[in-house]
C-alpha positions as a LaTeX table, in Angstrom:
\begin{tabular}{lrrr}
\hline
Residue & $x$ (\AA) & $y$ (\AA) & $z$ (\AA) \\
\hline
Unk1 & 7.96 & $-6.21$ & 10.74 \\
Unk2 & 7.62 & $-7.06$ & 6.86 \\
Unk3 & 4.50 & $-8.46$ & 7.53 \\
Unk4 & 3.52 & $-5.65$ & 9.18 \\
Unk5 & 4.22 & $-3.38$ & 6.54 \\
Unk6 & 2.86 & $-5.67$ & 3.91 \\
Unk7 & $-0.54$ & $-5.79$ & 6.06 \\
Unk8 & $-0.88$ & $-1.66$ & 5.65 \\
Unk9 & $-0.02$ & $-1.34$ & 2.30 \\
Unk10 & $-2.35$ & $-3.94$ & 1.31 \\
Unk11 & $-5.15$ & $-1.86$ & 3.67 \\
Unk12 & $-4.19$ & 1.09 & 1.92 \\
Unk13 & $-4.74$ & $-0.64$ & $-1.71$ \\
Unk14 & $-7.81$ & $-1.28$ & $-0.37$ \\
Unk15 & $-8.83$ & 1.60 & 1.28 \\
Unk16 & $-7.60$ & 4.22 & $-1.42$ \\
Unk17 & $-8.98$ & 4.38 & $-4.70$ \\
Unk18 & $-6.87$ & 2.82 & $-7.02$ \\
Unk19 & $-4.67$ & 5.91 & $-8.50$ \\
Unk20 & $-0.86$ & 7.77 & $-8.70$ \\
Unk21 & $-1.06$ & 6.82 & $-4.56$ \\
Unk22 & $-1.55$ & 3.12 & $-4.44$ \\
Unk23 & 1.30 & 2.92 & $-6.92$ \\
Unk24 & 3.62 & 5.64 & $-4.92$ \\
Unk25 & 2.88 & 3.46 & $-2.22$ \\
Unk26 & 3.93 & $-0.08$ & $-3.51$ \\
Unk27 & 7.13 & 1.79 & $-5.52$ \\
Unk28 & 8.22 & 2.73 & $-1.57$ \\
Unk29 & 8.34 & $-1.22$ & $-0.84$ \\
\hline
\end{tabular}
């Protein structure tokens, strides 16, 4: 399930545009 996790933050790094989001997102792991 980590992995899993891991897998859509990283899509959302790369998806997003690197701002205040990718960070909120990485401070929630």
């Amino acid at each position: 399930m980590l992995e899993q996790l891991k897998a859509e933050v990283l899509a959302a790094n790369l998806a997003l545009p690197a701002h205040g989001l990718v960070t909120f997102t990485w401070g929630n792991v």
